[in-house]
C-alpha positions as a printed NumPy array, in Angstrom:
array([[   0.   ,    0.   ,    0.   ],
       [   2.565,    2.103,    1.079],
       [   4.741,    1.724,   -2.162],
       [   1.592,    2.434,   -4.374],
       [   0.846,    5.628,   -2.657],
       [   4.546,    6.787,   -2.833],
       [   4.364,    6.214,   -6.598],
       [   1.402,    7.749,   -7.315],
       [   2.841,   10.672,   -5.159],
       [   5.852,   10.696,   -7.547],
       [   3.738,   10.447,  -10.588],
       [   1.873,   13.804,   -9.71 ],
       [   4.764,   15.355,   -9.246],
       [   6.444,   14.474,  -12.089],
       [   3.455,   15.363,  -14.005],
       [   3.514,   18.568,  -12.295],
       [   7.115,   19.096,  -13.25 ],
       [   6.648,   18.693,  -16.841],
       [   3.292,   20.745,  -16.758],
       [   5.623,   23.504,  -15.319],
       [   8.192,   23.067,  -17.947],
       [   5.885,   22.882,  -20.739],
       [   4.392,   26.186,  -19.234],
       [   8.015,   27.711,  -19.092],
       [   8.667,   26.947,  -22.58 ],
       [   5.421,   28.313,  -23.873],
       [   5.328,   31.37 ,  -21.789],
       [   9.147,   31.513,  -23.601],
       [   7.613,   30.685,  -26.761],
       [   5.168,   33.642,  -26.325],
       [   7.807,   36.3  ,  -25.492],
       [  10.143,   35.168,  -28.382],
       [   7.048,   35.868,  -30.773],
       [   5.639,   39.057,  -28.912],
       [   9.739,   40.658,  -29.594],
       [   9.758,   39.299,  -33.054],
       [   6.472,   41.39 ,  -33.615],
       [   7.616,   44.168,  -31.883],
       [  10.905,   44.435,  -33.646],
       [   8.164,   44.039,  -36.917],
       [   6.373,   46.342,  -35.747],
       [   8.856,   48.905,  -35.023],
       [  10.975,   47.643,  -38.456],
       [   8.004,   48.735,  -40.286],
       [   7.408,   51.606,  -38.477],
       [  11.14 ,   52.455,  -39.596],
       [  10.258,   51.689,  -43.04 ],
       [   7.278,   53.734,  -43.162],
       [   9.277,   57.033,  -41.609],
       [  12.03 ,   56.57 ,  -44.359],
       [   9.883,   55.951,  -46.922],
       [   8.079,   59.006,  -45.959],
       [  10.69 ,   61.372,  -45.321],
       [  11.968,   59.935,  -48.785],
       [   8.71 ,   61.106,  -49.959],
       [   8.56 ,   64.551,  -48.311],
       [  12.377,   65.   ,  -49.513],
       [  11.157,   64.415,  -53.322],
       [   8.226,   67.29 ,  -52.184],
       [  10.444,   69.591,  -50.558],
       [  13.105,   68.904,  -53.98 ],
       [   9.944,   69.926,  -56.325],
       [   8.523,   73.055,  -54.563],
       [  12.335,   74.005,  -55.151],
       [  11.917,   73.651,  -58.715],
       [   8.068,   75.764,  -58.238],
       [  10.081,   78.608,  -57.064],
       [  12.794,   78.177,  -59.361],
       [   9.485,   78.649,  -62.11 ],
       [   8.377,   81.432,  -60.57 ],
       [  11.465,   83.606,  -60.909],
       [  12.048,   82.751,  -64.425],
       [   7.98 ,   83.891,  -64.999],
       [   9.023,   87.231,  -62.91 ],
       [  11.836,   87.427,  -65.553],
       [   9.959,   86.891,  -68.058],
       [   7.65 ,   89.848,  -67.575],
       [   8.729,   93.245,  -68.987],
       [   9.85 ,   95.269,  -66.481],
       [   6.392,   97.319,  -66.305],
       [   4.787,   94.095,  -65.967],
       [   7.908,   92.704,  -63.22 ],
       [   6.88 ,   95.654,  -61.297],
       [   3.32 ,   95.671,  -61.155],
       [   3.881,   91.97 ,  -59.619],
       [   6.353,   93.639,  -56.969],
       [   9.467,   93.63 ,  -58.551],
       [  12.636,   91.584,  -58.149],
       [  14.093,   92.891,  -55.363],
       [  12.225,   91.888,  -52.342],
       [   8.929,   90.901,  -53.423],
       [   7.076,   88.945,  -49.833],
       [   3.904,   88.326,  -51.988],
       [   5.434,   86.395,  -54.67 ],
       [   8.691,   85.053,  -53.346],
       [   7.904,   84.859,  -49.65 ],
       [   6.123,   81.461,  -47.655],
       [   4.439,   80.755,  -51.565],
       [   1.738,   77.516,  -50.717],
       [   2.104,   74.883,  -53.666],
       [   0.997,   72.086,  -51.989],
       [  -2.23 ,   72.714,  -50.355],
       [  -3.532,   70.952,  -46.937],
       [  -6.427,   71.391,  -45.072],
       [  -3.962,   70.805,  -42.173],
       [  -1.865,   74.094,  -42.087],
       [   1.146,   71.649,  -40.643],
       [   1.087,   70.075,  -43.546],
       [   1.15 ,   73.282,  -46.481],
       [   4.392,   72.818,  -48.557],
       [   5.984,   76.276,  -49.424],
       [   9.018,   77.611,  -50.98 ],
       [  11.121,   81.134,  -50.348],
       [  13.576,   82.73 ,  -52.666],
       [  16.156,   84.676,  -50.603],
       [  19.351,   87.357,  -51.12 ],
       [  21.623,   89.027,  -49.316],
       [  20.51 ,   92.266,  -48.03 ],
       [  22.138,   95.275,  -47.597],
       [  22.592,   98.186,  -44.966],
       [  22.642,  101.759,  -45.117],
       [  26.302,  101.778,  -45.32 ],
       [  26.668,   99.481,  -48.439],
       [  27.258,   96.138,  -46.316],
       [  25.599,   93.079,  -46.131],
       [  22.524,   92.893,  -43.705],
       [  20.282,   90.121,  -43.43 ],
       [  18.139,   89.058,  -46.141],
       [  15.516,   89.634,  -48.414],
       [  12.779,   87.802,  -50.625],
       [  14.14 ,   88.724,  -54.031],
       [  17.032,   88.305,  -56.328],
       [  20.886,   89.295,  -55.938],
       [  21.684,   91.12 ,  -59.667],
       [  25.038,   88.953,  -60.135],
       [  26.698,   92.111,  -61.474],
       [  26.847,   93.356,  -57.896],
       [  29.555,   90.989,  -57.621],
       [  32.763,   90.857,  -59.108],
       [  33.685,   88.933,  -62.096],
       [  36.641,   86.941,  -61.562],
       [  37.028,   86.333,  -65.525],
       [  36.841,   89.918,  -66.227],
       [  39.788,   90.635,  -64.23 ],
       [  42.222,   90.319,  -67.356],
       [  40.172,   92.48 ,  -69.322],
       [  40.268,   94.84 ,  -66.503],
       [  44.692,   94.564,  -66.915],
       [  44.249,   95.325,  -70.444],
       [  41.769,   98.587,  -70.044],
       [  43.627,  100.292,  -66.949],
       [  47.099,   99.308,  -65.778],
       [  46.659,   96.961,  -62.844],
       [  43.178,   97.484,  -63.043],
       [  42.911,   93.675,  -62.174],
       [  44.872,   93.514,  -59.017],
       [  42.988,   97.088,  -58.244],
       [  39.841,   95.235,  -58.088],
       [  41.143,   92.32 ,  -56.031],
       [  43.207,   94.271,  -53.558],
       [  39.462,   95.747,  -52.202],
       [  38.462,   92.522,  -50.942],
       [  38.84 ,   91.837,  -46.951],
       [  42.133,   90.119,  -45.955],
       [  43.26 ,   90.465,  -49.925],
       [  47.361,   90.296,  -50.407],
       [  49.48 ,   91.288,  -53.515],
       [  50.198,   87.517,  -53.717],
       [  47.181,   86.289,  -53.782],
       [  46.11 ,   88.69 ,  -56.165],
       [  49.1  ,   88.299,  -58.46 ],
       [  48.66 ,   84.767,  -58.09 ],
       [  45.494,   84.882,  -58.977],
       [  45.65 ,   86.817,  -62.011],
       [  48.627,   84.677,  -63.27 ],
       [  46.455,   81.781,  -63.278],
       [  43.806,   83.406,  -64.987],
       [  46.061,   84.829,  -67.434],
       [  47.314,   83.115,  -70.83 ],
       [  51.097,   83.392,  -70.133],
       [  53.39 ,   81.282,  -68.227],
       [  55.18 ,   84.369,  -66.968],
       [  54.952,   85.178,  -63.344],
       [  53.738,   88.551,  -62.788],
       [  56.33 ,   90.832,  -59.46 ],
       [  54.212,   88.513,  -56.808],
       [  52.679,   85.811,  -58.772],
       [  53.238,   82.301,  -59.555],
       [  53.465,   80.414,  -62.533],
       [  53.67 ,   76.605,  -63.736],
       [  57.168,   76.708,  -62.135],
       [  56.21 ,   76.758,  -58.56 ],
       [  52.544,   74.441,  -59.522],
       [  54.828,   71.809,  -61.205],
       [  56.758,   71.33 ,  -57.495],
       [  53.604,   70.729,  -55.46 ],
       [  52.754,   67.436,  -54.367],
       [  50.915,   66.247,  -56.184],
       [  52.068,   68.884,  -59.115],
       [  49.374,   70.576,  -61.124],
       [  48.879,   73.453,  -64.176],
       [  47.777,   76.966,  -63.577],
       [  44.719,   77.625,  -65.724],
       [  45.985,   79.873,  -67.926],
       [  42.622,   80.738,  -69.051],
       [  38.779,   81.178,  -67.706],
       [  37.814,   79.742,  -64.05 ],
       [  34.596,   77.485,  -64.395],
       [  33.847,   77.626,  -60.525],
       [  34.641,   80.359,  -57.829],
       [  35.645,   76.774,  -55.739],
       [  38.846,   76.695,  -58.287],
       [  40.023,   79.35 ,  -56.489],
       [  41.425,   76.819,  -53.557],
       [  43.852,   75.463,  -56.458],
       [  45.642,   79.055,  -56.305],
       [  48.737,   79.756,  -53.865],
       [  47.859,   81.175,  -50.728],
       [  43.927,   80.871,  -51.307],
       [  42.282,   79.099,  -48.311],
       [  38.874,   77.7  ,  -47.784],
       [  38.6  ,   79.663,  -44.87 ],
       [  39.33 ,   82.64 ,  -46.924],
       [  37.314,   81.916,  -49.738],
       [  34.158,   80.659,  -47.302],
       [  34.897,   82.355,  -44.016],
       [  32.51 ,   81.079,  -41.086],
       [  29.33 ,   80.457,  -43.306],
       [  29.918,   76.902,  -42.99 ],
       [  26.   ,   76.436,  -44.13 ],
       [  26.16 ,   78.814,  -47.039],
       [  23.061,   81.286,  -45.888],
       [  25.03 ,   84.308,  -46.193],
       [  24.827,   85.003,  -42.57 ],
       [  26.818,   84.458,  -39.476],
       [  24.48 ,   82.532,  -37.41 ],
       [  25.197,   82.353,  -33.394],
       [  26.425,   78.939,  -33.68 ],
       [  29.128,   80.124,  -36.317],
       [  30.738,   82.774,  -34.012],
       [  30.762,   80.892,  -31.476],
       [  32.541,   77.818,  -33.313],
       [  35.462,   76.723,  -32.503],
       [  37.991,   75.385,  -35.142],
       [  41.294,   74.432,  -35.107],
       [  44.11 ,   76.266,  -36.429],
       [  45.128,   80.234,  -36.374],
       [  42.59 ,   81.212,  -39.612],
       [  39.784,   81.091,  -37.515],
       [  40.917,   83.243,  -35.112],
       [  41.836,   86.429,  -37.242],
       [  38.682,   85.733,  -39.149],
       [  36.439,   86.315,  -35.596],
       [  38.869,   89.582,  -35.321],
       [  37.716,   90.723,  -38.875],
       [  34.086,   91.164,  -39.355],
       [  34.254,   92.076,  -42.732],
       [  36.221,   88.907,  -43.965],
       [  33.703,   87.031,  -41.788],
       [  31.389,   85.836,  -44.893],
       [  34.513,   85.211,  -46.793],
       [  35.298,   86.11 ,  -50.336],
       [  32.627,   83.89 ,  -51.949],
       [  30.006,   86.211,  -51.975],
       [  31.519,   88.743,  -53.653],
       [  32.638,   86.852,  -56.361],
       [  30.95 ,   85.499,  -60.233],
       [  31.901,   83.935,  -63.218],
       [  28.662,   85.135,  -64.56 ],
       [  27.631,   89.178,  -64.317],
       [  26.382,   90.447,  -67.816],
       [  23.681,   92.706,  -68.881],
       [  21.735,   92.984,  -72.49 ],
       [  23.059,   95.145,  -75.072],
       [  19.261,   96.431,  -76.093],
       [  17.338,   99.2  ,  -75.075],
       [  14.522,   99.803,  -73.13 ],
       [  11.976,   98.481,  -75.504],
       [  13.795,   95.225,  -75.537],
       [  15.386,   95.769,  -79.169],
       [  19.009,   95.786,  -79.852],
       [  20.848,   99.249,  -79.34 ],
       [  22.297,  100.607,  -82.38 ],
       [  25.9  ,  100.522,  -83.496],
       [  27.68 ,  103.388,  -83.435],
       [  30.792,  101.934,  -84.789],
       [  29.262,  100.409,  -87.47 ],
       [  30.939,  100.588,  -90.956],
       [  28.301,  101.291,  -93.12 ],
       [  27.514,  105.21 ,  -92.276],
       [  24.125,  105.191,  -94.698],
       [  22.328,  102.626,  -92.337],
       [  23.881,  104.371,  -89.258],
       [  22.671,  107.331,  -90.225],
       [  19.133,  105.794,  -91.08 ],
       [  19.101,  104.01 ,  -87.642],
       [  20.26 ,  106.902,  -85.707],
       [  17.458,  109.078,  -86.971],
       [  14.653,  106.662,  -86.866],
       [  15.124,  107.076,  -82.782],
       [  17.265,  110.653,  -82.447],
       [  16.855,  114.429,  -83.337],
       [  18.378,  114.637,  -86.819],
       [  21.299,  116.757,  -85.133],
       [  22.345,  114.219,  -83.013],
       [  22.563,  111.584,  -85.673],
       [  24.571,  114.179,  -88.002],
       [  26.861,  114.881,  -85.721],
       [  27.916,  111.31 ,  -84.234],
       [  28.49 ,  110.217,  -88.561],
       [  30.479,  113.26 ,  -88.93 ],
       [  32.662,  112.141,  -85.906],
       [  33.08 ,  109.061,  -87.582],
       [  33.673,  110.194,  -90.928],
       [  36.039,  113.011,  -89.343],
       [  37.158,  111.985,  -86.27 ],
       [  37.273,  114.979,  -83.168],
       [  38.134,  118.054,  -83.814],
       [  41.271,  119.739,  -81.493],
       [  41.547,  122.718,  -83.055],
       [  40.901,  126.286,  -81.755],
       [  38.517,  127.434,  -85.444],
       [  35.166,  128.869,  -84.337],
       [  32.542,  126.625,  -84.254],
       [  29.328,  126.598,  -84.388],
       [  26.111,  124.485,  -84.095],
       [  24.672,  121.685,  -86.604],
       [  23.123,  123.509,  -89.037],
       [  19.271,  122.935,  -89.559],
       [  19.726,  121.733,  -93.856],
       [  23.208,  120.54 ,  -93.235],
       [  23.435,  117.289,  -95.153],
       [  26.291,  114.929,  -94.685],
       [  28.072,  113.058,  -98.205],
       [  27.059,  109.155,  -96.515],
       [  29.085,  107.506,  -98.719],
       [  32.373,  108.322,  -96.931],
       [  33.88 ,  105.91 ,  -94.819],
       [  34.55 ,  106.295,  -91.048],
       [  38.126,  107.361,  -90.203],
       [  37.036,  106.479,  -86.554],
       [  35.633,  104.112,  -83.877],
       [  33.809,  105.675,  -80.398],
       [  35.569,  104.628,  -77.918],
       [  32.455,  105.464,  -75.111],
       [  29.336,  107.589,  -75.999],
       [  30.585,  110.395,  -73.506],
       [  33.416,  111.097,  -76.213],
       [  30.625,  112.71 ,  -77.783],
       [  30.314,  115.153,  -74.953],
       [  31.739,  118.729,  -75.626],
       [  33.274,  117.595,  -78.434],
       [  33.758,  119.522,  -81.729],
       [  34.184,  118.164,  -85.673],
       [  35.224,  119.776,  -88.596],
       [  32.969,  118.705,  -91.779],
       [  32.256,  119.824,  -95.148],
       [  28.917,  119.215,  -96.171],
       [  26.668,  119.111,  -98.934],
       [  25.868,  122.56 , -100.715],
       [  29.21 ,  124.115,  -98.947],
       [  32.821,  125.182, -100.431],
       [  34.222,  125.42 ,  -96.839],
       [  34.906,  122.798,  -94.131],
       [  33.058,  124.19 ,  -90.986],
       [  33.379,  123.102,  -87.526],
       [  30.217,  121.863,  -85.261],
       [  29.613,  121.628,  -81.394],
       [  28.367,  118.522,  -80.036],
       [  24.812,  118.421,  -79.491],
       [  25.825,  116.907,  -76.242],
       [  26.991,  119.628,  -73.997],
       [  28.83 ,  118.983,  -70.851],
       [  26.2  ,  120.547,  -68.338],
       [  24.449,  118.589,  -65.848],
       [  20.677,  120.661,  -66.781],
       [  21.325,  119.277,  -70.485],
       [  23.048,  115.919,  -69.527],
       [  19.827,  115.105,  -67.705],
       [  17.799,  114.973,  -70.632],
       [  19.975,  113.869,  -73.266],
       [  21.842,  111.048,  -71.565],
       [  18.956,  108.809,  -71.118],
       [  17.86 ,  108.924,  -74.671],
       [  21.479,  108.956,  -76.325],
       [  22.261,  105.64 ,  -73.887],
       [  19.492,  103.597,  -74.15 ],
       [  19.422,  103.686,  -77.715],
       [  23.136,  103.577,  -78.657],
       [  25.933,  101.562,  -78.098],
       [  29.765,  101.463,  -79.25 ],
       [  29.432,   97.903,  -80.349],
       [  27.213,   94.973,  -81.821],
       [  27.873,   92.583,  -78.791],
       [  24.467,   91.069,  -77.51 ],
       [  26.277,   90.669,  -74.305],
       [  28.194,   92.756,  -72.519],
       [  29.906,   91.214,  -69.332],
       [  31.888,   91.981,  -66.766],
       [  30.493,   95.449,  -64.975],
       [  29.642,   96.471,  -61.601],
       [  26.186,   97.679,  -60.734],
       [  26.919,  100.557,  -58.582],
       [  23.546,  100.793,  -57.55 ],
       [  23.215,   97.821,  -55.577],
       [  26.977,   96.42 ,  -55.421],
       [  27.949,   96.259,  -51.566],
       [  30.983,   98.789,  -50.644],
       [  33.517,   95.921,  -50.502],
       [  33.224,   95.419,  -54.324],
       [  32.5  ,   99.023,  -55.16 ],
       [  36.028,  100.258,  -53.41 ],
       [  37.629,   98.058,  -56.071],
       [  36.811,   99.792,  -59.183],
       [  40.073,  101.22 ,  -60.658],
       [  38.99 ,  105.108,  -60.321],
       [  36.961,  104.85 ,  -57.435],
       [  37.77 ,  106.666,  -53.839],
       [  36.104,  106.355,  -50.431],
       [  34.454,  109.731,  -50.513],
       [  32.599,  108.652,  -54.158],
       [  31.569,  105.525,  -53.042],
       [  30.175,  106.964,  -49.625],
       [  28.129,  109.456,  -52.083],
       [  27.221,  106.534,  -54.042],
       [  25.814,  104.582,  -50.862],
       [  24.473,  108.092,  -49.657],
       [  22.071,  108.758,  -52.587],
       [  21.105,  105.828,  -54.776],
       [  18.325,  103.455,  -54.119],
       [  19.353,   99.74 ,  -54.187],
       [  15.699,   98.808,  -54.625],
       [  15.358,   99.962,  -58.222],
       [  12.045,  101.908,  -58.321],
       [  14.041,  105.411,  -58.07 ],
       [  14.837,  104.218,  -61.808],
       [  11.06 ,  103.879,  -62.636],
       [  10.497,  107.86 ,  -62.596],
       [  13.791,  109.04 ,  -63.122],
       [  15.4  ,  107.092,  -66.375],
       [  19.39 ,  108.274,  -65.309],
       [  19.473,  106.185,  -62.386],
       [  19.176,  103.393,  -65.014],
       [  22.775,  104.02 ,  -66.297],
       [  26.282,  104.428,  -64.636],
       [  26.49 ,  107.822,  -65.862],
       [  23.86 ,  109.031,  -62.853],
       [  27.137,  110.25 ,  -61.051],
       [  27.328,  112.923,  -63.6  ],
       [  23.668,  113.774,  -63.54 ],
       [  23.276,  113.561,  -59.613],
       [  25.796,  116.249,  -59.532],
       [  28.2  ,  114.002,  -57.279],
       [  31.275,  114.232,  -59.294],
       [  33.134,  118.102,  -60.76 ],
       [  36.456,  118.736,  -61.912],
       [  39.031,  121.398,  -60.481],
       [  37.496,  123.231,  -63.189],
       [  33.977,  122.746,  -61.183],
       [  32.388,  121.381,  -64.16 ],
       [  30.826,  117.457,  -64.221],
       [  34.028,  115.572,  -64.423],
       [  33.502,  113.48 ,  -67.723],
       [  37.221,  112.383,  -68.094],
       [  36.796,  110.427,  -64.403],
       [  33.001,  109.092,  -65.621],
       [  34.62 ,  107.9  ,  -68.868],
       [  37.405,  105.785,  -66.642],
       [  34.743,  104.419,  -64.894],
       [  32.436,  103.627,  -67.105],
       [  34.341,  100.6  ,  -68.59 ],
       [  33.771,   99.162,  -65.109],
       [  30.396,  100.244,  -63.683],
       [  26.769,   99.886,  -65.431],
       [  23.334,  100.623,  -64.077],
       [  22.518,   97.132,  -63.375],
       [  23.047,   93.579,  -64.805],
       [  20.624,   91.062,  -66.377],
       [  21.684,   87.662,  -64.836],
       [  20.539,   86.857,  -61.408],
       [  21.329,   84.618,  -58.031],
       [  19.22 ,   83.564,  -55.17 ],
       [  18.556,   80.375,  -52.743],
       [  15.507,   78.764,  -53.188],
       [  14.422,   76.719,  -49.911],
       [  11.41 ,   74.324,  -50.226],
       [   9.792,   73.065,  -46.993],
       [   7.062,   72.492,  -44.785],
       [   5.34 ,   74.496,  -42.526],
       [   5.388,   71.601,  -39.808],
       [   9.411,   71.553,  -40.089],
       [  11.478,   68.614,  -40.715],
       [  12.792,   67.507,  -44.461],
       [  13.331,   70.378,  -46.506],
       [  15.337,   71.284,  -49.541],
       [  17.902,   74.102,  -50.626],
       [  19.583,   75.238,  -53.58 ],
       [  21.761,   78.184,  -54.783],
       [  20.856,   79.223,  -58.489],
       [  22.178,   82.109,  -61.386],
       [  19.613,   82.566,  -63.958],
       [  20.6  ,   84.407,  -67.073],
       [  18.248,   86.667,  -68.399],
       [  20.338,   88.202,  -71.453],
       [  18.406,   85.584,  -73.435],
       [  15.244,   85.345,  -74.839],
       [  14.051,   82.796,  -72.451],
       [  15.534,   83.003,  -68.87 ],
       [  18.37 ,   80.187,  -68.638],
       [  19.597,   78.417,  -65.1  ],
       [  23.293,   78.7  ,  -65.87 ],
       [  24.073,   77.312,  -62.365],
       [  22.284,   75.027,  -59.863],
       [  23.724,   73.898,  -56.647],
       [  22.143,   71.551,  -54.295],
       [  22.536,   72.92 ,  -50.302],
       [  20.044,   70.636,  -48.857],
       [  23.005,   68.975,  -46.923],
       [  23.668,   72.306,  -45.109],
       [  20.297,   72.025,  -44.085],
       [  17.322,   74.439,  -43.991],
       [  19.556,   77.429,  -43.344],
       [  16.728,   79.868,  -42.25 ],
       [  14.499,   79.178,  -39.443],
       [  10.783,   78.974,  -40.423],
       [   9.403,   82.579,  -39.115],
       [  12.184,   83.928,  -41.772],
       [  10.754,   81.579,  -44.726],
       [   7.639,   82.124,  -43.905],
       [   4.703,   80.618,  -41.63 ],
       [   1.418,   81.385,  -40.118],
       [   0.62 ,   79.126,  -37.527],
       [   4.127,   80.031,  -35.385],
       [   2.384,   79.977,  -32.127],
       [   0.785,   76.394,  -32.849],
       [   3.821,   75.087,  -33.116],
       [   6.156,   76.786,  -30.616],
       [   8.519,   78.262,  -33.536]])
């Protein structure tokens, strides 16, 4: 009895064991399987967030291209049209927080912005606006060898302006922008390229990035970039306060000014249309055929004026002290002579004098200019005389500085140019453009002479100093740069890019395109553009 109780004792226990190890197992089996579907779970969970943000990137990279579209359409427009839609320079209702993806959750509206540098009221740069930078406020690294040819050093001239700027690195970069081998008094040549490790060739001919600047001796990224390490054009908090390694960054936090770097003050691209107001081409002044000159000249000028610029080509200036007198009202010119002389600028013209025989008459006479050196009569011949004329046939004409809206760094470069000009400059033009609207001058360079802000010892409108800088300066440019930032008005993903659009064609080109989304947003939301701020504790 005894030994069948004890096994039946053992047998419920042993049952009870494996009933407990069974319920072990299970109980493991369940936990195994409740992981695996929460790994699952949050796996897919991953996979939905990246496929998502993959999604919202692809949105973010097409409202980029919307407001890409809309500054080509604002381009487009002629420029009474550009201005009745606000204008180019800082236009909020067109280029500010625009909605192209529409939501009935205001999180979830996907906008773009199109932002430039600003500027203060000392010529510097300032924030930024909703608008586009006119590239010909910068300067134009591949004009610089023109600029040697026209005025003696007038290359280095316009390097030497630029913050932290030495004769070396000017020199050197002017000898690799150059067509020679030979070393200019600080430059550097193939010679010293060929000894680098690993050894490389100068140029010798056009740059095709402002980047291929860091190839040239002695230029640094952290002179070429400064602190801007996310390309916005400002100095956010966080770039002050950075701290990098090595000696650069040091003098650049002692130097404001060289703060931003050289980078925004620099193009490969600034050029402005050789046509007239009315969009067609400007006439030729130096063309060789002085019957359709003529014909041209009058179909848009008083007859006098159109005499007297074919008799200066036909006759050249006159330096003589003969009495003159003014273009007689029948005088008719012989049209079949050829020109014994090109224009070098339309303000030769000015006060000049020309001896001519014409038509009818035994006796060469000599004729005043039309074109009188006085500021009363400059203001209302200039406009006329340089919209519609020109001194050649180039569509194009690239290179200039907009003095209008070029900060002082660049400005202080141009070969001519002193501190107490460019502080008049600052002091009374308007960088926003609609001063040109009612008064045509400010539309050309020559608005120095007409403002009254530059006289000779003499105290008469200084046209020999205007002519020197005139084969720098213009009125304003025709191709264009901004950053475009596409985003949403919850945050997160968004896009960036830096663009130039030419507009010297018929059809407004993207000449460069440069993707910045890696930088990141680089303007907080308020600045873009939002209206639910408070909602979302921005």
């Amino acid at each position: 009895m005894r030994s069948v109780t004890s096994y039946r004792r053992n047998s419920v226990c042993q049952t009870r064991r494996e009933a407990g190890a069974v319920l072990l197992i299970v109980l493991f089996v369940i936990v195994v399987v409740s992981l695996s579907a929460y790994t699952f779970t949050e796996l897919m969970l991953t996979h939905y967030e990246g496929a998502r943000t993959s999604v919202r990137q692809a949105q973010t990279r097409a409202l980029v291209d919307s407001g890409i579209e809309m500054v080509k359409y604002l381009l487009f427009l002629t420029e009474d049209e550009r201005q009745a839609a606000g204008g180019i320079y800082d236009n909020q209702a067109a280029l500010r927080g625009v909605v192209v993806v529409p939501d009935n959750d205001p999180r979830q509206l996907g906008c773009f912005s199109v932002l430039a540098p600003s500027l203060d009221s000392d010529g510097n740069s300032a924030g930024v606006r909703f608008g586009l930078e006119d590239e010909s406020t910068r300067l134009n690294l591949n004009f610089l060898p023109l600029a040697d040819r026209l005025v003696e050093n007038g290359g280095r001239t316009l390097l030497m302006a630029l913050p932290g700027m030495t004769e070396d690195i000017a020199d050197a970069i002017l000898d690799w922008l150059d067509e020679d081998d030979e070393p200019r008094e600080f430059g550097a040549e193939s010679d010293y390229y060929s000894r680098l490790q690993p050894p490389y060739q100068p140029k010798n001919g056009p740059l095709d990035s402002v980047e291929e600047l860091l190839l040239v001796r002695g230029v640094t990224p952290e002179l070429l970039f400064g602190l801007d390490t996310n390309r916005n054009g400002i100095i956010d908090p966080h770039e002050l306060s950075m701290q990098a390694a090595g000696a650069n960054t040091a003098v650049l936090l002692n130097q404001p000014e060289l703060q931003r770097g050289w980078a925004p003050y620099l193009t490969l691209y600034s050029a402005e249309k050789n046509v007239n107001s009315s969009g067609q081409p400007r006439i030729n002044v130096n063309q060789e055929n002085m019957e359709q000159l003529y014909n041209e000249l009058v179909a848009v000028l008083p007859v006098e004026w159109a005499i007297f610029i074919v008799a200066y080509r036909q006759n050249g200036p006159y330096t003589g002290d003969a009495p003159s007198q003014p273009v007689p009202a029948d005088a008719q010119l012989d049209l079949g002579r050829q020109p014994s002389t090109t224009i070098g600028q339309l303000l030769d013209l000015v006060g000049a004098k020309v001896q001519v025989q014409f038509f009818g008459t035994s006796d060469a006479v000599v004729i005043d200019s039309p074109f009188v050196p006085d500021i009363g009569a400059m203001n209302l011949y200039l406009p006329t005389l340089l919209d519609n004329c020109s001194v050649t046939s180039a569509q194009v004409i690239p290179g200039r500085i907009n003095i209008n809206q070029a900060p002082r760094v660049v400005l202080m470069g141009i070969p001519g140019m002193d501190e107490e000009l460019v502080d008049e400059i600052i002091r009374n033009r308007d960088v926003t453009g609609q001063a040109q609207v009612d008064n045509p001058n400010l539309r050309f360079e020559t608005w120095l002479l007409t403002e009254g802000l530059m006289f000779n010892e003499e105290g008469q409108p200084d046209i020999a100093r205007m002519k020197q800088l005139t084969v720098f300066c213009c009125g304003k440019g025709d191709v264009y740069r901004a950053q475009v930032v596409g985003y949403f008005q919850e945050g997160g993903v968004s896009s960036r890019a830096e663009i130039v659009i030419d507009n010297t064609q018929a059809v407004p080109q993207v000449v460069f395109w440069r993707d910045l989304s890696h930088l990141g947003r680089g303007y907080n939301l308020a600045t873009l553009g939002i209206n639910l701020g408070n909602q979302l504790g921005l």
